[in-house]
Backbone atoms as SQL, in Angstrom:
CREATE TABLE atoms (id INTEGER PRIMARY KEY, chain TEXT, resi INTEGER, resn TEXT, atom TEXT, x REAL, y REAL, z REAL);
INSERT INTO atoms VALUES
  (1, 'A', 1, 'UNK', 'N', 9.965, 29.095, 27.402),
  (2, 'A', 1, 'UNK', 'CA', 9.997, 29.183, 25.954),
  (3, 'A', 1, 'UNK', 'C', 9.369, 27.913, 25.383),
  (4, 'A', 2, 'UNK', 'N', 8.623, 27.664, 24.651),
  (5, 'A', 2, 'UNK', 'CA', 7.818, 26.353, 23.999),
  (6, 'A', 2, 'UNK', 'C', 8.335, 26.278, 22.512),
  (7, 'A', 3, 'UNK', 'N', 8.416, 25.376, 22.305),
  (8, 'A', 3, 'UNK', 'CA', 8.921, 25.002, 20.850),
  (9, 'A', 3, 'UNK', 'C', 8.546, 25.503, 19.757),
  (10, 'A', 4, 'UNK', 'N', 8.750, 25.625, 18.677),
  (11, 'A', 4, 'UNK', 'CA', 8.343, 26.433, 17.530),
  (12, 'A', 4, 'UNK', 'C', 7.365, 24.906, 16.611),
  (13, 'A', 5, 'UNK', 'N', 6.475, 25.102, 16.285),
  (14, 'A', 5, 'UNK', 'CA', 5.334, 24.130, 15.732),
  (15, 'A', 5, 'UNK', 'C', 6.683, 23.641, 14.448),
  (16, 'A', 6, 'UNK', 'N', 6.024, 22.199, 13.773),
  (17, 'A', 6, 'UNK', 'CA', 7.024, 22.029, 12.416),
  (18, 'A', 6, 'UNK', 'C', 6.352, 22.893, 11.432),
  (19, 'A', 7, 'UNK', 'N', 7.235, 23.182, 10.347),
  (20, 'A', 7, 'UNK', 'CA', 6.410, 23.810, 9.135),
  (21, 'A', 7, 'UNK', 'C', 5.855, 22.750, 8.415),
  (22, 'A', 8, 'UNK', 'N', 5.234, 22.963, 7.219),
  (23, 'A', 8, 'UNK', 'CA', 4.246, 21.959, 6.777),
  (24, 'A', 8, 'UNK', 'C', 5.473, 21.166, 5.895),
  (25, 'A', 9, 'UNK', 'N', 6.808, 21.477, 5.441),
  (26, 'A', 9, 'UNK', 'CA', 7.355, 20.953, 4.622),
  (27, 'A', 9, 'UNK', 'C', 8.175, 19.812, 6.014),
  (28, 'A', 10, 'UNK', 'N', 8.530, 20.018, 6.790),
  (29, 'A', 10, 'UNK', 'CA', 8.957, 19.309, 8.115),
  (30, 'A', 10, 'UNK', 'C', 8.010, 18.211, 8.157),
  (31, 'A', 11, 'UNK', 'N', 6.686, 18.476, 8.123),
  (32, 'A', 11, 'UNK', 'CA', 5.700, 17.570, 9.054),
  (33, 'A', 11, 'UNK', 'C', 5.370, 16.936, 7.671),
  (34, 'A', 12, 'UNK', 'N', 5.610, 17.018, 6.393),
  (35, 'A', 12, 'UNK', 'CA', 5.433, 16.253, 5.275),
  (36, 'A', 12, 'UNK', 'C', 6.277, 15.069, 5.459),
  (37, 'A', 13, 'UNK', 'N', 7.528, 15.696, 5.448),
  (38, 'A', 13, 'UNK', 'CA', 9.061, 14.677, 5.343),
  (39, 'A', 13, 'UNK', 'C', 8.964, 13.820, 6.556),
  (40, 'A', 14, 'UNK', 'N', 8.289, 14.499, 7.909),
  (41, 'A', 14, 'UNK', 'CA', 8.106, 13.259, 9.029),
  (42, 'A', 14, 'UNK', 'C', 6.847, 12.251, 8.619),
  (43, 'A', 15, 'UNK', 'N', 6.141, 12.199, 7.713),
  (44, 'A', 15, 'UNK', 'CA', 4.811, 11.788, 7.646),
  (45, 'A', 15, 'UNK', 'C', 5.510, 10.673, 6.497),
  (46, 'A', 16, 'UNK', 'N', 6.194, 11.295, 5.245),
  (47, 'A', 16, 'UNK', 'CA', 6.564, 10.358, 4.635),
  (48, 'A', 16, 'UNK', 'C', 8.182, 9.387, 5.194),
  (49, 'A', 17, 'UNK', 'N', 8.850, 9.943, 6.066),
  (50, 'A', 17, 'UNK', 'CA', 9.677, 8.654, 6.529),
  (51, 'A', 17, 'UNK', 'C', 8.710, 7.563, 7.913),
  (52, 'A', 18, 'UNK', 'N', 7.699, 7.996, 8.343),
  (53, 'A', 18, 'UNK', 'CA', 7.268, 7.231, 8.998),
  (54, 'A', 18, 'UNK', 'C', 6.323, 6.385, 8.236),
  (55, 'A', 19, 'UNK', 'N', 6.188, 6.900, 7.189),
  (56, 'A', 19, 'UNK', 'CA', 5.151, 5.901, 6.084),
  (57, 'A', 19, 'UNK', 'C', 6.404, 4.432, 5.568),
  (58, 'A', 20, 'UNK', 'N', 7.542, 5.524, 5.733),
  (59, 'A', 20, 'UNK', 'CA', 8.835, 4.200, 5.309),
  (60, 'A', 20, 'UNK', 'C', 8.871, 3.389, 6.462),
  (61, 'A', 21, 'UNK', 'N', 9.200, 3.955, 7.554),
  (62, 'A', 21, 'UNK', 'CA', 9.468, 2.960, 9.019),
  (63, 'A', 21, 'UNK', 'C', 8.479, 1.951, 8.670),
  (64, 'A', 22, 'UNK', 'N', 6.986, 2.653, 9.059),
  (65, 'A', 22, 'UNK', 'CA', 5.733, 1.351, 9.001),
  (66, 'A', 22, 'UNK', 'C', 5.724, 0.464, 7.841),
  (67, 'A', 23, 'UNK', 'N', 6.205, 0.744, 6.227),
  (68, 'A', 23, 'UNK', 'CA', 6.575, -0.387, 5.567),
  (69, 'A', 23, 'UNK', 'C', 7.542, -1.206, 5.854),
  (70, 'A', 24, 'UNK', 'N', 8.988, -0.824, 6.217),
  (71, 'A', 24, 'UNK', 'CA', 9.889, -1.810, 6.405),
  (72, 'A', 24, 'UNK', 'C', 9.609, -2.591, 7.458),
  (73, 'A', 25, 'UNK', 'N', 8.628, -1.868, 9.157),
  (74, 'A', 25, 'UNK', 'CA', 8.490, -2.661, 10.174),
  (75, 'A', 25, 'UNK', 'C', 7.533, -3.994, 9.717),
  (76, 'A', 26, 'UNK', 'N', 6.650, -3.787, 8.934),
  (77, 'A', 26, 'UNK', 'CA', 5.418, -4.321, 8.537),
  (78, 'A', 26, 'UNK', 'C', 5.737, -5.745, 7.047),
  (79, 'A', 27, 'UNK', 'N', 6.592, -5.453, 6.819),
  (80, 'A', 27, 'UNK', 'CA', 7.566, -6.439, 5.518),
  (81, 'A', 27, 'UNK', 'C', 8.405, -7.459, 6.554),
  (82, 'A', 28, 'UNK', 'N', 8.944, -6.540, 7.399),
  (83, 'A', 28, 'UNK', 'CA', 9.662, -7.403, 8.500),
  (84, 'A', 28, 'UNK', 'C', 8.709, -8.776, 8.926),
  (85, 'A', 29, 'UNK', 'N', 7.716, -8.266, 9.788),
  (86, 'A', 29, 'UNK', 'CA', 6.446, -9.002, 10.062),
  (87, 'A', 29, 'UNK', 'C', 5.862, -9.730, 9.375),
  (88, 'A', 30, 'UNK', 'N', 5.341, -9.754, 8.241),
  (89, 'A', 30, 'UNK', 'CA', 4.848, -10.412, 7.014),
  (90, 'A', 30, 'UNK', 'C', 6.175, -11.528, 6.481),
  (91, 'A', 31, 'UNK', 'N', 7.688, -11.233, 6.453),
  (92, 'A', 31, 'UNK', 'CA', 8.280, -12.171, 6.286),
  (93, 'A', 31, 'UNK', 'C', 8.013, -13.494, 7.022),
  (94, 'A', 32, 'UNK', 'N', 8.044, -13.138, 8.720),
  (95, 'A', 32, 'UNK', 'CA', 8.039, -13.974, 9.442),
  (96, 'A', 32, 'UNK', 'C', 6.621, -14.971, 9.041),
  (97, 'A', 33, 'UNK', 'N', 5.641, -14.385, 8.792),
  (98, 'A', 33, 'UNK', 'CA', 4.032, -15.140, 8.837),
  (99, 'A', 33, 'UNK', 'C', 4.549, -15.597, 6.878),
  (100, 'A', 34, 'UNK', 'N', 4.838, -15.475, 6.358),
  (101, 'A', 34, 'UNK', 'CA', 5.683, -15.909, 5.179),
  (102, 'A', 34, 'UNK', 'C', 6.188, -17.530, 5.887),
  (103, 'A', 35, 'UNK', 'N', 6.820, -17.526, 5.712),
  (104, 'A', 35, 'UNK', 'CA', 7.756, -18.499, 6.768),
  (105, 'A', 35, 'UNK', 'C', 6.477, -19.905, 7.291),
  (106, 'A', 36, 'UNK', 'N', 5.266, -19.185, 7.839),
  (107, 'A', 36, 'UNK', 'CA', 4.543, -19.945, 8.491),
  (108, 'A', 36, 'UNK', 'C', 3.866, -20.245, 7.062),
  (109, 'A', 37, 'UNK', 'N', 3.695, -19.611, 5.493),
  (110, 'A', 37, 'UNK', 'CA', 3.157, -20.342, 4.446),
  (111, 'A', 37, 'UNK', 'C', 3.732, -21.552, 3.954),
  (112, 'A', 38, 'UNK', 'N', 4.711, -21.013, 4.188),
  (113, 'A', 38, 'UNK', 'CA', 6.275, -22.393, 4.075),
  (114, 'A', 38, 'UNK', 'C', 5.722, -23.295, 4.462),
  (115, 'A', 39, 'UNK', 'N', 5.336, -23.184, 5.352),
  (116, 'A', 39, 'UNK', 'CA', 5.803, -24.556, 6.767),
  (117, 'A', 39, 'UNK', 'C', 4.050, -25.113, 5.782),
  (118, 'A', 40, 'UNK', 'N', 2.704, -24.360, 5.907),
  (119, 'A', 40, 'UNK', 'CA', 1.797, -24.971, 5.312),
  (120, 'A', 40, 'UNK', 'C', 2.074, -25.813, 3.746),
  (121, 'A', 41, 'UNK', 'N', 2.614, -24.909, 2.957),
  (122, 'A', 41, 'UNK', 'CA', 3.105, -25.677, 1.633),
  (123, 'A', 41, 'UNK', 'C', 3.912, -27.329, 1.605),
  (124, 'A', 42, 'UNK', 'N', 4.950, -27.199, 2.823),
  (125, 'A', 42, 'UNK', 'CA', 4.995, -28.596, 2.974),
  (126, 'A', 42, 'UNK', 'C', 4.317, -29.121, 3.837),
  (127, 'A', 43, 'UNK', 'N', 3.396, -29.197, 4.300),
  (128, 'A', 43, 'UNK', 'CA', 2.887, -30.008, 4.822),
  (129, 'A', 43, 'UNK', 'C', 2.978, -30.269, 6.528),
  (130, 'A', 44, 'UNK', 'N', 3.741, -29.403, 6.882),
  (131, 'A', 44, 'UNK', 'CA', 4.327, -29.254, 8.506),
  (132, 'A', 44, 'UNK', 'C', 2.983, -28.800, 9.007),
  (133, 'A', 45, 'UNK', 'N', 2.386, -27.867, 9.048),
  (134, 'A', 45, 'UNK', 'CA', 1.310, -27.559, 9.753),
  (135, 'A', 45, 'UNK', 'C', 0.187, -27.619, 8.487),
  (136, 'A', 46, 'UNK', 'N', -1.235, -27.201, 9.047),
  (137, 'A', 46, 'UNK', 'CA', -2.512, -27.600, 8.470),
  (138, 'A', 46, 'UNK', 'C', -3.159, -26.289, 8.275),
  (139, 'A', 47, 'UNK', 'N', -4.115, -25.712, 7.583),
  (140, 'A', 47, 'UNK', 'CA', -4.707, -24.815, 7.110),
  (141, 'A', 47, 'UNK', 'C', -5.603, -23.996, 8.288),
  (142, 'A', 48, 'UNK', 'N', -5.588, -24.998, 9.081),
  (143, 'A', 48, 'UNK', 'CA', -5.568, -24.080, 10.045),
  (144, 'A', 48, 'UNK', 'C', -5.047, -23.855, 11.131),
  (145, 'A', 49, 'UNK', 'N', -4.019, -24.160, 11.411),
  (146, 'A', 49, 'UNK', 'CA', -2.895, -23.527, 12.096),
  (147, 'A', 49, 'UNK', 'C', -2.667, -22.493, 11.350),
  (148, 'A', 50, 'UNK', 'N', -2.294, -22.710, 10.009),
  (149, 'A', 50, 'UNK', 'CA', -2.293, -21.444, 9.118),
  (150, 'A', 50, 'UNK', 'C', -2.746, -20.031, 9.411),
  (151, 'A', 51, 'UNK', 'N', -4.218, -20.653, 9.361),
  (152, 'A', 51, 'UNK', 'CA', -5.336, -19.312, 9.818),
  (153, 'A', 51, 'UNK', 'C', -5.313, -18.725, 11.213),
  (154, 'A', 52, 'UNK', 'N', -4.940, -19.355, 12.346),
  (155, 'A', 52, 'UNK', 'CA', -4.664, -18.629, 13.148),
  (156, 'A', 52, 'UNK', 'C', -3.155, -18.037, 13.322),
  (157, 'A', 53, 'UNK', 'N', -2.381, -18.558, 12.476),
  (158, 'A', 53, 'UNK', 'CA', -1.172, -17.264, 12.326),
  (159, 'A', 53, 'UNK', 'C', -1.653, -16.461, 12.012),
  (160, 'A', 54, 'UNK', 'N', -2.074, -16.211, 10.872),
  (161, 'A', 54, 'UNK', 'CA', -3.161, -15.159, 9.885),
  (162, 'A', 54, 'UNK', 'C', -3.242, -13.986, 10.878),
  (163, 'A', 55, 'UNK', 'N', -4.720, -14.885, 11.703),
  (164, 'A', 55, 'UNK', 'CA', -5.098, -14.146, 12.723),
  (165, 'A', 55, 'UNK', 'C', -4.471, -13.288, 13.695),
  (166, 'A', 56, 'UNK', 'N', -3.265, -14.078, 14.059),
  (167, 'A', 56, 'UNK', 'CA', -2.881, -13.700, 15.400),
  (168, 'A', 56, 'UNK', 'C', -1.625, -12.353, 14.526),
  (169, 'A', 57, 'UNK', 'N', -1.224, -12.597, 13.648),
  (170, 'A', 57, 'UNK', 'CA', -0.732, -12.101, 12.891),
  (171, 'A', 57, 'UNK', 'C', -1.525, -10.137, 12.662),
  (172, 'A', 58, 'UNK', 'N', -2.333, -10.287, 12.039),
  (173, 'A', 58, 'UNK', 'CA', -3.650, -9.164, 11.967),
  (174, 'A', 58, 'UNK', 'C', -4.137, -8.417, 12.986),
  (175, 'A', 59, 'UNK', 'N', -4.298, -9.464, 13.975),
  (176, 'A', 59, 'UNK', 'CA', -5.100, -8.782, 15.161),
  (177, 'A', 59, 'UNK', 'C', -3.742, -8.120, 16.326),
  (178, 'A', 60, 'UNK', 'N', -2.501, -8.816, 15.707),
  (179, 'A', 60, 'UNK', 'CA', -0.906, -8.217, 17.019),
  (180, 'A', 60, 'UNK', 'C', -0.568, -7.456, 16.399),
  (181, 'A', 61, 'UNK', 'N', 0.926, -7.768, 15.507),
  (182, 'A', 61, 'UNK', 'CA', 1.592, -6.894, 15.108),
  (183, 'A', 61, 'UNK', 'C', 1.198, -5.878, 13.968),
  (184, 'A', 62, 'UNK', 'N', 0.370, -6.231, 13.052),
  (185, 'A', 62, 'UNK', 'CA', -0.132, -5.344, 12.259),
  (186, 'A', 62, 'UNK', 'C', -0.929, -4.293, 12.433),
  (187, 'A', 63, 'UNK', 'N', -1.815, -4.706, 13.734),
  (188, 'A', 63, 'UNK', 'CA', -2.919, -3.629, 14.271),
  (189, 'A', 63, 'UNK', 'C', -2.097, -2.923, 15.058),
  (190, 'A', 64, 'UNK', 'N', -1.025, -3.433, 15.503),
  (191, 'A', 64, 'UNK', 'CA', 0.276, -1.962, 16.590),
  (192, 'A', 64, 'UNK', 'C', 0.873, -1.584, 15.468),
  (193, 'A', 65, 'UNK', 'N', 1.511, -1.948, 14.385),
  (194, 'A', 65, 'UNK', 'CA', 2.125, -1.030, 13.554),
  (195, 'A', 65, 'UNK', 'C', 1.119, -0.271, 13.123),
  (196, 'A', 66, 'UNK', 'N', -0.287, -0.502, 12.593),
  (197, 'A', 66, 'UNK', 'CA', -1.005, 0.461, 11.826),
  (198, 'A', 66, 'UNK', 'C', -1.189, 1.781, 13.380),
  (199, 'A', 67, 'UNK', 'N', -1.539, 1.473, 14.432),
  (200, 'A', 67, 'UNK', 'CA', -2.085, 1.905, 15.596),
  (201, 'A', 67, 'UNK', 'C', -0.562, 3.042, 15.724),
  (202, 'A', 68, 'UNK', 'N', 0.408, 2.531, 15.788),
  (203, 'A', 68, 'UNK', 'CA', 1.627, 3.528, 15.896),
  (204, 'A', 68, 'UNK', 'C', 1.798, 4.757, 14.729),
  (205, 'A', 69, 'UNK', 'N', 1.741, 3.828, 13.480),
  (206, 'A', 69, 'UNK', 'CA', 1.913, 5.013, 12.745),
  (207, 'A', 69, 'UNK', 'C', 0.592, 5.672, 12.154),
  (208, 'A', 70, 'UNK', 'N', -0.008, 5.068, 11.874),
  (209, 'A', 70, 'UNK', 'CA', -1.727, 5.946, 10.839),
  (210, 'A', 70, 'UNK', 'C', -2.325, 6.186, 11.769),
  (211, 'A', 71, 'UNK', 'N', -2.324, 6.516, 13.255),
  (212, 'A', 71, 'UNK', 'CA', -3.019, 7.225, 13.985),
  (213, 'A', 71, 'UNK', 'C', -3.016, 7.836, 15.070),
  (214, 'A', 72, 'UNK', 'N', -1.541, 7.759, 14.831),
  (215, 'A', 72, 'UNK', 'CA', -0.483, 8.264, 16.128),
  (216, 'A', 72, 'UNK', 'C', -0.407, 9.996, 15.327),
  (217, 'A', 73, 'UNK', 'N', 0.315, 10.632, 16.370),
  (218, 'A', 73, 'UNK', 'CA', 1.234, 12.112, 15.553),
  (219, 'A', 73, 'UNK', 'C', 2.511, 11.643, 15.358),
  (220, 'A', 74, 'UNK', 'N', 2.710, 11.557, 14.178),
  (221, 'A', 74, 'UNK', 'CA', 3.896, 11.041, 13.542),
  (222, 'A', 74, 'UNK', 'C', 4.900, 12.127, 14.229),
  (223, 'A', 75, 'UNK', 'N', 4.960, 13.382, 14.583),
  (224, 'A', 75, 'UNK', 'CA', 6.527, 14.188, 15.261),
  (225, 'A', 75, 'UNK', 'C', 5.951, 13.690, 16.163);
């Protein structure tokens, strides 16, 4: 027996709570690199240390959250 496909109102409601997951995971993330503006504003690290948070920031966790949810099958 194989599963019955979602209906389109199913695969809406999974599309928009995974649009929620990837904001809250992605706010999560951005707090932390937040944190590292801190540290530039006083003076703890330098503009570019900065920029490679940025970076490392963009190119890790943001490119796996976008990669999980906007181009994954959300069911």
């Amino acid at each position: 027996m194989s599963a019955r496909p979602f209906t389109k109102a199913q695969k809406r409601e999974i599309r928009r709570l995974a649009g929620l997951a990837h904001e809250r995971e992605l706010s999560t993330a951005a707090a932390d690199l937040q944190s590292e503006f801190e540290r530039w504003r006083r003076g703890e690290i330098d503009v570019f240390v900065l920029n490679d948070h940025i970076h490392k920031f963009h190119d890790g966790v943001a490119r796996d959250l976008y990669k999980r949810y906007a181009m994954g099958e959300a069911e």
